[in-house]
N, CA and C atoms as an extended XYZ file, in Angstrom:
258
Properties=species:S:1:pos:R:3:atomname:S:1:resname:S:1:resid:I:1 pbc="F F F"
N       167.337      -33.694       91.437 N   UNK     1
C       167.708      -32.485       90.743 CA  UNK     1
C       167.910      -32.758       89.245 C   UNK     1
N       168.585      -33.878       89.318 N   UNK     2
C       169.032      -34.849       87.230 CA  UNK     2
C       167.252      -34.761       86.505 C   UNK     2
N       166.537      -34.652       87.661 N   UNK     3
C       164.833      -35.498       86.373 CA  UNK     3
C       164.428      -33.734       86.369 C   UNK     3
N       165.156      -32.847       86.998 N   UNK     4
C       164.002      -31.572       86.277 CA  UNK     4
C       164.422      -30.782       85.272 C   UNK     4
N       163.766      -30.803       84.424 N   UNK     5
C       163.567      -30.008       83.167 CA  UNK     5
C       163.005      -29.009       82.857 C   UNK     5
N       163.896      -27.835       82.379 N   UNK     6
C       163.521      -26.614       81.976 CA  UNK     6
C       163.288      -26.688       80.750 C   UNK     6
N       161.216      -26.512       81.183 N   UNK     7
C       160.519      -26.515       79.868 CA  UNK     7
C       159.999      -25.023       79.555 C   UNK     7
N       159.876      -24.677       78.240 N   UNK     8
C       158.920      -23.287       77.820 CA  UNK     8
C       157.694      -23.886       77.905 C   UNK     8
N       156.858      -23.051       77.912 N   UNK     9
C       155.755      -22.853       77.934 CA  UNK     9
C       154.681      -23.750       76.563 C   UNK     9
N       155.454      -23.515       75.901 N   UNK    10
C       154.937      -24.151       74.526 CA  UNK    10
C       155.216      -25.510       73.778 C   UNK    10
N       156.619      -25.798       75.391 N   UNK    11
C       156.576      -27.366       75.260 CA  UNK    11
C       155.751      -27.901       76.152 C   UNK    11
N       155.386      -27.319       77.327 N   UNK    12
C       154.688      -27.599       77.966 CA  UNK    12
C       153.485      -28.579       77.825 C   UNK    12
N       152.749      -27.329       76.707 N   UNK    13
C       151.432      -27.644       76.099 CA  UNK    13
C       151.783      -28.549       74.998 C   UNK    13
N       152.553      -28.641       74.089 N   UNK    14
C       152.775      -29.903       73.007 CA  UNK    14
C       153.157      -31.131       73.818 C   UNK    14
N       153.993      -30.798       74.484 N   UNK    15
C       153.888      -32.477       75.482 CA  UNK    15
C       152.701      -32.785       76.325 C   UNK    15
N       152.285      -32.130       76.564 N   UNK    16
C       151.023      -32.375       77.266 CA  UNK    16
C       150.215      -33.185       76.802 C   UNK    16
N       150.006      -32.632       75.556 N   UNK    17
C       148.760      -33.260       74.488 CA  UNK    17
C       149.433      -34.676       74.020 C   UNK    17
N       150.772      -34.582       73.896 N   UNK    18
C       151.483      -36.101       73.560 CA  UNK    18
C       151.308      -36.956       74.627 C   UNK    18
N       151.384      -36.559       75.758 N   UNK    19
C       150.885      -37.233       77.137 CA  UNK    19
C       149.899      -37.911       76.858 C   UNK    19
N       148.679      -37.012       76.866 N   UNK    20
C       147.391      -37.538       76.655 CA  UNK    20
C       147.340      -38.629       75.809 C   UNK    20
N       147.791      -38.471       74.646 N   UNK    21
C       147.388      -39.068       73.434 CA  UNK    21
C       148.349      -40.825       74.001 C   UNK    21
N       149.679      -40.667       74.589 N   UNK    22
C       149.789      -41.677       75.651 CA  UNK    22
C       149.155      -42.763       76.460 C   UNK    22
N       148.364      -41.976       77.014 N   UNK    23
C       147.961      -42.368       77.955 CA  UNK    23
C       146.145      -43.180       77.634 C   UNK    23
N       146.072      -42.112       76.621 N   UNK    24
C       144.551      -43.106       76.181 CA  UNK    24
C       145.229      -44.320       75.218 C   UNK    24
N       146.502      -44.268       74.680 N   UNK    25
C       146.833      -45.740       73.689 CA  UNK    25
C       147.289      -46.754       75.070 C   UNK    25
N       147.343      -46.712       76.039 N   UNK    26
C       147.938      -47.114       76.900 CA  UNK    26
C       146.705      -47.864       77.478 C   UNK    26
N       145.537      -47.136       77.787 N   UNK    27
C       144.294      -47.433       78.135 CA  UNK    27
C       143.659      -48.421       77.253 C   UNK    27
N       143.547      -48.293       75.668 N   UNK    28
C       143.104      -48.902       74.822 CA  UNK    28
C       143.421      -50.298       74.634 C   UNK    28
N       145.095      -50.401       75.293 N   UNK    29
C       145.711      -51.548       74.936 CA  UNK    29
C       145.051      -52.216       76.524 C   UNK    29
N       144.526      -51.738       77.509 N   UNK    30
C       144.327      -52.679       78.246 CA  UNK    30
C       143.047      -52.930       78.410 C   UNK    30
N       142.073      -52.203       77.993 N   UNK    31
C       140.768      -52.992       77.639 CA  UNK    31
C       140.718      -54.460       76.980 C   UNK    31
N       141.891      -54.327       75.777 N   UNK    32
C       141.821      -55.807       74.821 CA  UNK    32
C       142.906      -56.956       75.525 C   UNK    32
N       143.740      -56.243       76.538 N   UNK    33
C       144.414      -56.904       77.550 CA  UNK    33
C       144.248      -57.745       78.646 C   UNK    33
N       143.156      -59.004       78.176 N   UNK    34
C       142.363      -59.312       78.942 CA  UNK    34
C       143.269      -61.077       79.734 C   UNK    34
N       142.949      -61.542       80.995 N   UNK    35
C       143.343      -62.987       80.983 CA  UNK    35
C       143.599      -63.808       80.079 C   UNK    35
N       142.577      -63.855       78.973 N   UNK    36
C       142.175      -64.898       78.531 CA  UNK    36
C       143.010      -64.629       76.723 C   UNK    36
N       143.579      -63.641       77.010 N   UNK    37
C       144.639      -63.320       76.228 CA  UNK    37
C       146.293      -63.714       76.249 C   UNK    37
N       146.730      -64.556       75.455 N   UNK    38
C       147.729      -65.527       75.293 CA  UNK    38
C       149.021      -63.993       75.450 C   UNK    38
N       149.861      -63.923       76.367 N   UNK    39
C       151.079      -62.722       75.989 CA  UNK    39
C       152.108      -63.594       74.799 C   UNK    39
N       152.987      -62.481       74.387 N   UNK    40
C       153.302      -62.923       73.118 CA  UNK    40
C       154.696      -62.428       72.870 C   UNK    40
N       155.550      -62.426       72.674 N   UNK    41
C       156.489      -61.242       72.630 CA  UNK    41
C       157.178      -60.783       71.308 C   UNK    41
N       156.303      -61.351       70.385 N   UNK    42
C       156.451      -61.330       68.985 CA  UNK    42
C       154.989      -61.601       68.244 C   UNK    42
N       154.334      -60.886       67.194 N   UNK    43
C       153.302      -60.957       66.756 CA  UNK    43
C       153.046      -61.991       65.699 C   UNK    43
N       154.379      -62.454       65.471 N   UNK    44
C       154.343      -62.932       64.111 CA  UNK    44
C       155.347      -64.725       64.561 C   UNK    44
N       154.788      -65.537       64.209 N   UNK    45
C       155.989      -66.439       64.728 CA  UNK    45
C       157.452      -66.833       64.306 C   UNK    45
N       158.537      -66.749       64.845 N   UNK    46
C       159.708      -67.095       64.266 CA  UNK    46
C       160.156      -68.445       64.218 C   UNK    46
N       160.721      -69.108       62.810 N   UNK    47
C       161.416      -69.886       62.690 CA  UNK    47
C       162.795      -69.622       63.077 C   UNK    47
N       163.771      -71.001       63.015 N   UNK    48
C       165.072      -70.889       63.871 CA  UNK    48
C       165.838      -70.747       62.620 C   UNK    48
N       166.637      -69.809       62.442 N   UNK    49
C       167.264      -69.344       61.578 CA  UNK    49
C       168.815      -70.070       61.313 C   UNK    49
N       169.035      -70.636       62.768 N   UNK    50
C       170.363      -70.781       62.603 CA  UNK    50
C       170.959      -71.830       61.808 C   UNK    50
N       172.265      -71.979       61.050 N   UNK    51
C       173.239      -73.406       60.134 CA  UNK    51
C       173.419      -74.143       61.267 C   UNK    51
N       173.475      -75.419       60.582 N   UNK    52
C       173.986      -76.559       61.221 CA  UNK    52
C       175.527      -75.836       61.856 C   UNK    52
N       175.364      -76.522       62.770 N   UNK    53
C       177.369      -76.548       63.565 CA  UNK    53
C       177.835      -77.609       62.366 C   UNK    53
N       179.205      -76.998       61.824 N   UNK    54
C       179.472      -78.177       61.107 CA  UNK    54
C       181.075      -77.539       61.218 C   UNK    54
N       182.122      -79.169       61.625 N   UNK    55
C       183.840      -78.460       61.728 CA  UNK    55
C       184.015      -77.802       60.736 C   UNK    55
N       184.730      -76.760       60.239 N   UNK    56
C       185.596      -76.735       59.162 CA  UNK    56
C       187.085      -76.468       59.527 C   UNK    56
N       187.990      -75.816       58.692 N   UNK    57
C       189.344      -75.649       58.930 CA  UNK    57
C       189.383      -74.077       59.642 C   UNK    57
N       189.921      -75.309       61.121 N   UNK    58
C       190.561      -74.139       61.964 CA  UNK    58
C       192.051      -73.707       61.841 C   UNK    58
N       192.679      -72.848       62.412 N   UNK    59
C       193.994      -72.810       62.903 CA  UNK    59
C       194.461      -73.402       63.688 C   UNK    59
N       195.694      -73.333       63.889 N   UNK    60
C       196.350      -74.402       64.735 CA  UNK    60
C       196.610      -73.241       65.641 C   UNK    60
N       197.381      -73.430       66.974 N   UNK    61
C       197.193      -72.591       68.130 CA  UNK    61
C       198.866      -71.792       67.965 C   UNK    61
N       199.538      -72.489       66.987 N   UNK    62
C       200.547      -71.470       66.362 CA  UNK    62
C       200.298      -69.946       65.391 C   UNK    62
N       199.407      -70.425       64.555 N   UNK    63
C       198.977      -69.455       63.948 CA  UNK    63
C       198.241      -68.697       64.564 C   UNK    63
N       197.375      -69.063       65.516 N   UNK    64
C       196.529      -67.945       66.033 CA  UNK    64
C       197.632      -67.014       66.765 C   UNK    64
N       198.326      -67.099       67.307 N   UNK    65
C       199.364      -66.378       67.983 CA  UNK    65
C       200.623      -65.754       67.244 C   UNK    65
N       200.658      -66.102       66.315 N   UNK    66
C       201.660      -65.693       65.441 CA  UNK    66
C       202.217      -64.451       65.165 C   UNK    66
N       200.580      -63.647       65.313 N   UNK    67
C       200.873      -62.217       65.003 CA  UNK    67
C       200.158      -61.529       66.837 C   UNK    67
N       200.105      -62.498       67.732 N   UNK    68
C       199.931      -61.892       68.837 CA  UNK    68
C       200.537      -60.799       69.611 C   UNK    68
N       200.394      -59.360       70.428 N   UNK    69
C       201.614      -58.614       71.042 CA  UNK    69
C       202.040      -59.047       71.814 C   UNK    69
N       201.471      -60.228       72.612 N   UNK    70
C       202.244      -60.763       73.845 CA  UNK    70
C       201.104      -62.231       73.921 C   UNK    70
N       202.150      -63.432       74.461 N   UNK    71
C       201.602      -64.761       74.811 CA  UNK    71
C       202.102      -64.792       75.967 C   UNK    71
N       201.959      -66.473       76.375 N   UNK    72
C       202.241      -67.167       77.309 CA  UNK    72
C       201.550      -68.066       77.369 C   UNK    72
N       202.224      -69.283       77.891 N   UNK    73
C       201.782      -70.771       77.508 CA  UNK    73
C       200.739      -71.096       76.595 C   UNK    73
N       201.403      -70.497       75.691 N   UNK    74
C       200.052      -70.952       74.403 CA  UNK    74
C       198.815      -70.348       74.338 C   UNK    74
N       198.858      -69.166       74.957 N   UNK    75
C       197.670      -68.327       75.173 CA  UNK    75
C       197.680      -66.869       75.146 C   UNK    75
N       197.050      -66.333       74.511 N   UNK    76
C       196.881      -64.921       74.562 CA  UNK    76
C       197.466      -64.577       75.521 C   UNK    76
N       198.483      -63.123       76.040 N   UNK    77
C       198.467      -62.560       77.309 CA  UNK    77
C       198.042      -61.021       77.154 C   UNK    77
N       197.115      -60.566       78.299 N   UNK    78
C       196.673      -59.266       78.053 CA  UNK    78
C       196.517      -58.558       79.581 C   UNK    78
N       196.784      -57.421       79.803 N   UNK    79
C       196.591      -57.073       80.899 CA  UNK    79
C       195.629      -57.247       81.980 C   UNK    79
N       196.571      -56.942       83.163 N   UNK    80
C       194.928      -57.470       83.827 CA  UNK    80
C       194.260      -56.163       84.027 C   UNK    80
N       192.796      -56.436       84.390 N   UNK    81
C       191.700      -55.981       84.949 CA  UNK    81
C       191.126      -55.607       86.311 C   UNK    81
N       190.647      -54.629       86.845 N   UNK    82
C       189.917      -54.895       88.301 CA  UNK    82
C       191.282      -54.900       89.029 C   UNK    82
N       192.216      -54.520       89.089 N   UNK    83
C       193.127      -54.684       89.785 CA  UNK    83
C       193.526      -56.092       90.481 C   UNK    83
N       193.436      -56.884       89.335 N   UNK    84
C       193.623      -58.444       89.960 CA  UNK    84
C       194.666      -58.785       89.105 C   UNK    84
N       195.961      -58.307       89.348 N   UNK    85
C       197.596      -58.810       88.651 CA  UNK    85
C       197.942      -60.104       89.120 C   UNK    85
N       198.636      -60.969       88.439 N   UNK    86
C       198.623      -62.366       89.183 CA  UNK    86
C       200.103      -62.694       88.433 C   UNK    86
């Protein structure tokens, strides 16, 4: 009942033709879609973008909590979830 759509008449026919026009780029791409065609999932190749991991200055496990609303043993405390209270 969720997939039907009340269309006019005049979307009808403009989607229609967008259909089409679909369905032959769809076609086109699998003529050149052949075995012997490498898949790709990027057209262009990517280098690895990412910085070195390198330490710098962390906090100490006082400060991170410092301005916490609630701890416990040195750790964040936050409600539970899923109905799993412990």
């Amino acid at each position: 009942m969720l997939a039907r759509i009340q269309l006019s008449d005049d979307e009808v026919q403009r989607l229609t033709g967008q259909l089409d026009a679909i369905v032959d780029n769809i076609a086109k791409v699998s003529e050149v879609a052949t075995p012997d065609v490498v898949a790709t999932s990027h057209p262009i190749p990517l280098n690895n973008v990412f910085r070195p991991d390198v330490v710098g200055v962390t906090l100490t496990r006082d400060e991170v909590l410092q301005n916490a609303p609630d701890q416990a043993d040195g750790r964040f405390r936050v409600t539970a979830i899923l109905g799993e209270e412990r």
